[in-house]
N, C-alpha and C positions, 0 to 999 in steps of 0.2 A: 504494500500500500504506500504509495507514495503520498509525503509529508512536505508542503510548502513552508511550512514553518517553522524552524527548529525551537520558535518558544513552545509548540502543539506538542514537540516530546521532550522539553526539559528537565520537567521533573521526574519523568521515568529515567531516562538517561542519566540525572545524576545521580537516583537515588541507587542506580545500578552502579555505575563505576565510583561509587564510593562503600560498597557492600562490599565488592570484590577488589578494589586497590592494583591489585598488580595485571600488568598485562603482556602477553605476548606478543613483542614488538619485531617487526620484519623488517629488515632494510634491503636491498640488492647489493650486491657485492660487488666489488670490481672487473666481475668477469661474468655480471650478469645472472648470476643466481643466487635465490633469495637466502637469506640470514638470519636466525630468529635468536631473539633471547630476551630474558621479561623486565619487563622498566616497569616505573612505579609513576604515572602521571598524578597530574594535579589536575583537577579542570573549572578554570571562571567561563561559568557557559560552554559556550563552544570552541572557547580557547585551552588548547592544554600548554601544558610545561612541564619538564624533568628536566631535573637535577641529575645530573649528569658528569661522568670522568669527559675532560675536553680532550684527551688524547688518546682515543681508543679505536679499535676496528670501524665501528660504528659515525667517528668521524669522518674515515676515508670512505665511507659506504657511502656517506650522506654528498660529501665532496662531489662525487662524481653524479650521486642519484636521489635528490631531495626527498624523493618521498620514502614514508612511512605509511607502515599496516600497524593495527593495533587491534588484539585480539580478548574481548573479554570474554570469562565462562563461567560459569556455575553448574556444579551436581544436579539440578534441578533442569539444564540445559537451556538457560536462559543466557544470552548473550547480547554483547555489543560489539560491533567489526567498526571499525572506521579508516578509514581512506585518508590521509592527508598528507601535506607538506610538512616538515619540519626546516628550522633554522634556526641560527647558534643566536642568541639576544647577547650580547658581550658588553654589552653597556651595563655602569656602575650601578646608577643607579635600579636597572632591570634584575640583575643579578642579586643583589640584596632585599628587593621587592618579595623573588619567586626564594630567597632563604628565608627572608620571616613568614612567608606564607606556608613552604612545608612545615618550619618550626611550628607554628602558632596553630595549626588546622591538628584537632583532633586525631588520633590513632584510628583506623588500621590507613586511612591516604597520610595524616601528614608523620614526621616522624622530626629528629633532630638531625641536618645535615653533617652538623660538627661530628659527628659518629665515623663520617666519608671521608672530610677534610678537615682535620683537626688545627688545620690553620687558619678556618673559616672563610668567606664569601671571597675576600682575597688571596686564596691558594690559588695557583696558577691551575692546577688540574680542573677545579672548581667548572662547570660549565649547565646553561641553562639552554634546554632545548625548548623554541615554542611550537606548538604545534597548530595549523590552519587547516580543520578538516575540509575536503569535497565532497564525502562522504559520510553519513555514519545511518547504521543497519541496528535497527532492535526487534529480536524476537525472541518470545519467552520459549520454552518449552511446550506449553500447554498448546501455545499456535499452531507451534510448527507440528506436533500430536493430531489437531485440527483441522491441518491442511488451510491454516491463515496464512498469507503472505506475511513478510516483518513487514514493519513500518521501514521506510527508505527518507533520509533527508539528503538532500543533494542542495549544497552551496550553490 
């Protein structure tokens, strides 16, 4: 079912990727096949961000191939897939924004970065991903049992 408005599934959407916190993140790799391994988003709306090592596989993925999959799941088979762009925010003031925001945002999404980078928002490693969906896909378990299409929002 396609969705014009991503305020029509807001608060499904967040009440799911904050239930489930972690997710299966996909980049392509530099010879063109995909990558996976699980990142910890944050998300204001339909904006996400992770915290993030700046000097990892995952940068040179992004380097050559901006986008990002993001895969959520639950036992229950309820998901959310979404499709987007990702890019590094390296500004000061951005960076210290999205550290007092994992700080400050309740357990199981937020946590304390200093745990990462003990040298805090200023460690060189330190990096902020934001994330700009095209996509995002939500369907419970019981739907897709159903034979419901998911809801589709497309930016």
């Amino acid at each position: 079912m396609r969705i014009e408005r991503f305020e029509d599934i807001a608060k499904e959407f967040d009440e799911r990727v904050r239930q489930i916190a972690s997710a299966t993140a996909t980049t392509v790799d530099t010879k063109g096949r995909p990558f996976s391994r699980m990142l910890h988003p944050i998300w204001e709306s339909a904006v996400g961000w992770i915290a993030t090592g700046r000097n990892t596989l995952k940068t040179r993925h992004l380097a050559k191939n901006p986008n990002l999959a993001l895969s959520y799941w639950t036992p229950a088979q309820d998901t959310v897939m979404i499709q987007c762009r990702a890019e590094w925010s390296d500004d000061g003031a951005t960076k210290r924004r999205i550290w007092d925001l994992f700080k400050n945002t309740p357990p199981p999404v937020g946590y304390d970065p200093q745990h990462f980078w003990p040298r805090g928002v200023e460690d060189p490693s330190f990096g902020v991903l934001k994330l700009t969906p095209r996509r995002i896909e939500l369907w419970t378990g019981q739907e897709l049992m159903a034979g419901t299409p998911p809801k589709v929002w497309l930016a």
